[in-house]
N, C-alpha and C positions, 0 to 999 in steps of 0.2 A: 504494500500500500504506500502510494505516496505520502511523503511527509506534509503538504497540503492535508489530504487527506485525514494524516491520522489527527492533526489540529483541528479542524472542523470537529471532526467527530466530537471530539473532547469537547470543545465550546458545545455541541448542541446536546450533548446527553449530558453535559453539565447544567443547562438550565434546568432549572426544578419546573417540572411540567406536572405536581402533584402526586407523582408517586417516587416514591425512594429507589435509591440507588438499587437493591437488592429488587431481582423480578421477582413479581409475581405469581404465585404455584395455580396459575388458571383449570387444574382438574379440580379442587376443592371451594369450598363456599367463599365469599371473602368477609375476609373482615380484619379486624384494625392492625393486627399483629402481619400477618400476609398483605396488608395491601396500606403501606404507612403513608397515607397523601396528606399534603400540605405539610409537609414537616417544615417548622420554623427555625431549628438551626443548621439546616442545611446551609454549605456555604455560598456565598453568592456567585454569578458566573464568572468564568476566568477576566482579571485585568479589570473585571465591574469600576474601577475607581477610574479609569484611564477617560480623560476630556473628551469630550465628541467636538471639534471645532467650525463643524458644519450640519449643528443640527437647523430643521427648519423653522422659521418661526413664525408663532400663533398665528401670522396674518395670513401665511399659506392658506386658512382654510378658507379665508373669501375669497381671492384674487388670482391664485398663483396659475398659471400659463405656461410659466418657459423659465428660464434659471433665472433669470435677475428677478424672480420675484422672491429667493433663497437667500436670507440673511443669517449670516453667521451668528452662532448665541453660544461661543465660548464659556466656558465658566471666567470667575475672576483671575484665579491663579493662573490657567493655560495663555489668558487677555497679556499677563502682566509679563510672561515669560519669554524673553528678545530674543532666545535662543530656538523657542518652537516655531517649525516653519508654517510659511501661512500653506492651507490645503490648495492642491490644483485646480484649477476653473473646472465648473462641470463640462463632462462631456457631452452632455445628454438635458435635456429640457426637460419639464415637467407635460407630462401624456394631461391629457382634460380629465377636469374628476368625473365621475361618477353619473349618469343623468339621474333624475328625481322620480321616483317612482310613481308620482300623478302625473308624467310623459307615458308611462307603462300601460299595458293592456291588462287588464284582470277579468275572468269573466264571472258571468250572471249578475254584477251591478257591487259584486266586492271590489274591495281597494284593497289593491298590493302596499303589502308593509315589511322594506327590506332591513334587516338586522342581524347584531351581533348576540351570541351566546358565548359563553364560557370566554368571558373578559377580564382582566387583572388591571389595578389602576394603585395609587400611592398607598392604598389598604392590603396590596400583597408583599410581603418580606422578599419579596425578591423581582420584585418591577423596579423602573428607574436604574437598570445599571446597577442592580443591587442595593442599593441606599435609599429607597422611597422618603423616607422622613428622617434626611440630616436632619440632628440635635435635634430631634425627636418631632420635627414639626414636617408636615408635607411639601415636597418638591415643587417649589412653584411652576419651574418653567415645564417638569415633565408634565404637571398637570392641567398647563396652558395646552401642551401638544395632546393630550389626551383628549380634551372637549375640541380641542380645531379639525382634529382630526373626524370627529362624529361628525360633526359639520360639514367638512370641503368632504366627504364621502358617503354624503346625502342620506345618509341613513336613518330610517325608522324608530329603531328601539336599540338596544342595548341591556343586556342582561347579563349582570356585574358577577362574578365569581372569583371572589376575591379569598385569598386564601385563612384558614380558620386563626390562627394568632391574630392577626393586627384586625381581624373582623370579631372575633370574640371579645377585645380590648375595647373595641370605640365605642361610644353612643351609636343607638341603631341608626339613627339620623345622618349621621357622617358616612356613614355608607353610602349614600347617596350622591354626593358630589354637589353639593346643593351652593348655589353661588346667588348673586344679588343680580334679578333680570331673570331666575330662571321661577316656577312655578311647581308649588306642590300638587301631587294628586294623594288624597287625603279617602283611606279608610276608617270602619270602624275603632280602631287602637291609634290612629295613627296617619303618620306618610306611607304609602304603598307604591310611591312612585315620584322621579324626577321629571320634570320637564324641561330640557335644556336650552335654553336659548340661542340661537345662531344668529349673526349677526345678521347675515340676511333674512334675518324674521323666521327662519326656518324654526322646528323643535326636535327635539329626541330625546323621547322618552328613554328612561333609564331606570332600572330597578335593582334592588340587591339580590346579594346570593352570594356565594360562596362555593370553593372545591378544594375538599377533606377527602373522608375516606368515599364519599358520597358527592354530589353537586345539586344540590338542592337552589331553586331559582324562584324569583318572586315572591321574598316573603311577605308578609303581612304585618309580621311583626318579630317582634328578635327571638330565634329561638333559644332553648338549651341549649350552648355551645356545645355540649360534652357529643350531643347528639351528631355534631357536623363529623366524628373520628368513629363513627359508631354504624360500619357498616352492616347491619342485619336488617330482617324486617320490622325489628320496635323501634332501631334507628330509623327507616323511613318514615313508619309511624309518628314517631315523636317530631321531627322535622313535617310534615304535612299538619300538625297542630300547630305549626306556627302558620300555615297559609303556605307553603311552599310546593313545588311542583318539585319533583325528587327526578332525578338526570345523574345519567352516570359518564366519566369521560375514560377517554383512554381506552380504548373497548376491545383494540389489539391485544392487551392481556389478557383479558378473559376466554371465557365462553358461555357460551348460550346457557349451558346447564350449573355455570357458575352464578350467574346472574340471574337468573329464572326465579328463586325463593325472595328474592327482594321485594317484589311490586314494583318495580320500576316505572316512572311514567316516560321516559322517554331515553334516550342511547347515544352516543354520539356514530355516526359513521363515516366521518372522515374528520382527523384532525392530521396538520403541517408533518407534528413531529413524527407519527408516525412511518412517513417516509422516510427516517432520516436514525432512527430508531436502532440500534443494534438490537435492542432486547425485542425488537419484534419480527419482520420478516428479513430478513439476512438476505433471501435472494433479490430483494425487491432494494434491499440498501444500494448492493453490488451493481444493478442498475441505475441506479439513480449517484453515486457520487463522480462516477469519470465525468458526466455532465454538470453536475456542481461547481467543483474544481474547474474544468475549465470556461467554466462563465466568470469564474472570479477573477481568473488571471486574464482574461481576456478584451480589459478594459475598453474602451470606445468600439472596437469590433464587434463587443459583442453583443448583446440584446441589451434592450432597455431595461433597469434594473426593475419599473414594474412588472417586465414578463420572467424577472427571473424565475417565480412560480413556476413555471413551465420546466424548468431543469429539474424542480424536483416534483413536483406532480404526478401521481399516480392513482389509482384506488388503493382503498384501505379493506385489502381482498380478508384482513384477519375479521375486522369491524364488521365489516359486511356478510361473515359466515355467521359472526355470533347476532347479527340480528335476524338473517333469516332463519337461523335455529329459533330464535324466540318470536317472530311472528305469525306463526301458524299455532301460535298457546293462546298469545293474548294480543291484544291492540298496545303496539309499540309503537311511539315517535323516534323517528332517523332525523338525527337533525345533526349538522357540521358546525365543530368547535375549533374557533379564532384563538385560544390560548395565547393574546399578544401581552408581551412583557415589555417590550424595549429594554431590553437585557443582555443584546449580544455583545460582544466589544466592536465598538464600531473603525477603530483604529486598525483594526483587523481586518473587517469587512465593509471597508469603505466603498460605496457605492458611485457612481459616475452619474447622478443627479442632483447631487447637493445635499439630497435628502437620504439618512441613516439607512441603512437595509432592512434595519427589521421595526420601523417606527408603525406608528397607529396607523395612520394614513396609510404608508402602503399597503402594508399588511389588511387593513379593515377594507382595502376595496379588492382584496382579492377572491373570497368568496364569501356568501351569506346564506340565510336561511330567509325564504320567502313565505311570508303568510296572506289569506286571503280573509280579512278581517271587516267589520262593520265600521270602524273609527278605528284612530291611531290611539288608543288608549290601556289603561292596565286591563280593563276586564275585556275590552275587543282584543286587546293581544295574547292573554290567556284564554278565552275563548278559544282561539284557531288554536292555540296550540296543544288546546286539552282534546279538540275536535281532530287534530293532525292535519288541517287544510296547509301543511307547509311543505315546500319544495328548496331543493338544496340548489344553488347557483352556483359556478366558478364563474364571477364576473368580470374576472380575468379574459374572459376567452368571448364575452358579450354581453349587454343586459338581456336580461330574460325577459323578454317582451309579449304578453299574450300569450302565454303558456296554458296549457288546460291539462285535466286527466279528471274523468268521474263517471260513473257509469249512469245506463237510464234500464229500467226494468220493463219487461213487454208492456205493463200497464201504463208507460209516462213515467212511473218514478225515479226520481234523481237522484242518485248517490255519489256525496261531493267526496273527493279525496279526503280520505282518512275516514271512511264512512263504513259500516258495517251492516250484512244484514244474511239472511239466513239464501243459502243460493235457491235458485228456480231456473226454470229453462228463461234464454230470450234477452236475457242481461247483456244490454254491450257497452262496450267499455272504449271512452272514444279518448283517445290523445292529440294535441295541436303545438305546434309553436315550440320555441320559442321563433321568432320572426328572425331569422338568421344574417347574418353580414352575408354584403352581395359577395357572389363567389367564395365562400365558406360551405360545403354540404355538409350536411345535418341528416341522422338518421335515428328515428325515433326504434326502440326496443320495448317490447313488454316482455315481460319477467313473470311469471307463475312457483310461487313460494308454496309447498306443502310438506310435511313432515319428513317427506323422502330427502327435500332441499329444491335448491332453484334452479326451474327450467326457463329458454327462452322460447315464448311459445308465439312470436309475431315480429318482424322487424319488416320497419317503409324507411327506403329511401327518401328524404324530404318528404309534404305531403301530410295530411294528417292520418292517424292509426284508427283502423275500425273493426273489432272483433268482441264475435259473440261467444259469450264465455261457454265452456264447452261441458264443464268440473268445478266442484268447487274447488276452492285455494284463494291464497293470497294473492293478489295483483297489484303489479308495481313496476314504472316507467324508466327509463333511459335515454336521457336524450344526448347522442355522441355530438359531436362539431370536430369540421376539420379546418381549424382557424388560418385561413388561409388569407385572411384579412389583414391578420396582425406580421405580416411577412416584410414589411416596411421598417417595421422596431423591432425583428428580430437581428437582425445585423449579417456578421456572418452564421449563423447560426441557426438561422430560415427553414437550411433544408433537415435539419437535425431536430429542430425543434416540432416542424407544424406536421402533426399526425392526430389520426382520432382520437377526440379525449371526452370521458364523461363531462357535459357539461351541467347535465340537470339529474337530480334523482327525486322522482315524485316518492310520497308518502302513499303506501298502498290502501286499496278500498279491498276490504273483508266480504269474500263469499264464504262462508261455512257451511 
């Protein structure tokens, strides 16, 4: 292994991504002893102290366009030192943010509401480069990038999972991110929700939560900490009495019949790291780092550092056995975890657009969970998600524009993704969209999940999908893209890079 290589590695199974150094024993149950997440004196990631001298700042999230709208935000010490060199002019300009999702297509008269899960902000011991709150107070400027970023990448919601020490310690309130301009949503106990203010008038909602041995999202109100390290099912239990929806991350470690005795409400099935993973799929690593490596070293030649995703991009073929092991039991949510820290050493992995490699911003517009909700609010956003009306995006590769999957019953009736009901003959089950970049082909899959495991029982070339269900079983969408658009900012790297890649995963409708 190159010595690139074996450095990367270390930096990225160095960040604490919720579970300890020691894997997992995925044939037995978990819990707290087998599966130690959020541990708080883990150390921080390698060099965490080392200056970033071109992070972006705050204003990025209204304006920014092209590199001169990237101003350097040194610390004072790195400002003061005549001997540190100043960084190279970007190679690379800033790509356009995000479009807004009331540009988007949603159907039957919902509104798409695109957001983040499984987020860490100055309340996790190990965001900020390691140091969240010098001398005990919160990082200002990390937590200026942390809201600019929600902003300039138009997003919806945000659902905080912040890790159980420094969220066990604060007032429930401070979980929140609650600033002067922004707006409470206010339950029976309490705040139940952030409303963030953008400068452009825009909002994003924001709720707490946390990830322990467990990832409990939405609370209501502050639960038993002891409960957040207490993976069983009275840990679920005891966390869903505070108001939480109970989310498990990391899902390469397990299995289906690890995880089954929980009640789970929902899974993660695709997060970054485990690409990138030794402790989880080794062949899938050995693919993906000769492409790493040489995007790093590859500077202005190589891809724009927002497609670096693409170098490491795969399915999360372990995530994906253990849900479809568990969703022929019960009604599981598949939903993709953002784990952003701003924690890598940026001095290391300096980027060629001014902006850090692994900051909010980038990272927050590379891919989302899409919900199809009545209002952008805490109980329309729980809603869809307790109904599963959500699809997974890499918005990396396009917006997801007018997307559909739901079935209709011989009689008219509709059954919306994430819908359940008892099978009968005549059921069909229709797929659309997303509205693809010209010259990119798109090819929709449907997936048949049943105890045996997953078959594909239907694939269109472009086109929408129409098939009557034949069996019962679980049913659930695919939609590939071969980005053939983004061939402009891939550099030299064009022809290595642009091949077919999952770009959408619907939430399946239940025939039993």
């Amino acid at each position: 292994m190159k010595a690139a290589q074996v450095i990367l590695l270390a930096l990225l199974v160095g960040c604490d991504d919720g579970v300890g150094a020691e894997a997992v024993d995925a044939t037995r149950p978990i819990d707290a002893s087998s599966a130690d997440r959020g541990v708080d004196d883990m150390p921080p990631s390698p060099d965490a102290t080392t200056p970033d001298a071109r992070l972006v700042d705050a204003t990025v999230a209204d304006s920014a366009r092209d590199a001169t709208s990237i101003e350097a935000d040194a610390d004072a010490d790195t400002a003061a030192d005549a001997d540190t060199a100043a960084p190279p002019a970007p190679a690379h300009g800033l790509r356009p943010r995000p479009v807004g999702t009331e540009t988007l297509g949603a159907p039957r008269g919902w509104r798409l509401a695109r957001g983040l899960i499984h987020m860490h902000s100055v309340h996790s011991h190990d965001a900020c480069d390691g140091n969240p709150k010098p001398e005990g107070v919160p990082d200002a400027t990390c937590l200026a990038r942390f809201r600019a970023a929600m902003c300039h990448d138009r997003l919806d919601y945000v659902l905080l999972t912040d890790h159980p020490g420094t969220f066990a310690e604060i007032p429930f309130e401070e979980a929140f991110l609650h600033a002067e301009g922004d707006t409470w949503e206010m339950g029976a106990d309490g705040p139940i929700a952030n409303r963030i203010a953008c400068d452009d008038g825009r909002e994003v909602l924001l709720t707490a939560g946390s990830e322990g041995d467990l990832m409990p999202v939405m609370f209501r109100r502050k639960p038993d900490t002891d409960r957040l390290r207490d993976a069983t099912p009275e840990g679920v239990a005891g966390l869903r009495e505070a108001g939480a929806l109970v989310l498990q991350a990391h899902i390469e470690r397990f299995t289906a019949d690890a995880l089954w005795p929980l009640g789970l409400d929902g899974m993660e099935i695709y997060n970054l790291h485990a690409n990138l993973d030794p402790r989880g799929e080794l062949r899938q690593l050995r693919e993906v780092l000769p492409d790493v490596v040489d995007w790093l070293t590859a500077g202005a030649n190589g891809p724009h550092p927002d497609l670096a995703f693409l170098a490491v991009y795969r399915p999360n073929h372990l995530a994906l056995a253990a849900w479809d092991g568990l969703v022929p039991r019960t009604r599981m949510l598949g939903f993709a975890g953002s784990d952003i820290h701003e924690n890598l050493p940026t001095a290391l992995l300096q980027s060629t657009d001014g902006d850090r490699i692994d900051s909010y911003r980038r990272l927050g517009s590379w891919f989302s969970n899409n919900l199809w909700v009545d209002a952008v609010s805490y109980d329309g956003v729980r809603a869809a998600i307790e109904a599963g009306r959500l699809f997974v995006s890499f918005d990396a590769l396009g917006a997801p524009d007018a997307f559909d999957f739901h079935g209709t019953t011989a009689g008219g009736a509709l059954l919306e993704m994430g819908g359940e009901q008892p099978f009968e003959a005549g059921i069909t089950l229709h797929a659309e969209g997303p509205i693809a970049p010209a010259g990119s082909p798109v090819t929709t899959v449907l997936r048949r999940v049943t105890a045996e495991g997953s078959v594909e029982v239907m694939r269109v070339e472009g086109g929408p999908l129409d098939y009557v269900a034949e069996t019962p079983g679980v049913y659930r969408v695919e939609v590939l893209i071969t980005p053939e658009h983004l061939r402009g900012d891939l550099g030299d790297f064009a022809d290595r890079f642009i091949r077919p890649m999952v770009w959408i995963y619907s939430n399946p409708v239940y025939l039993r």
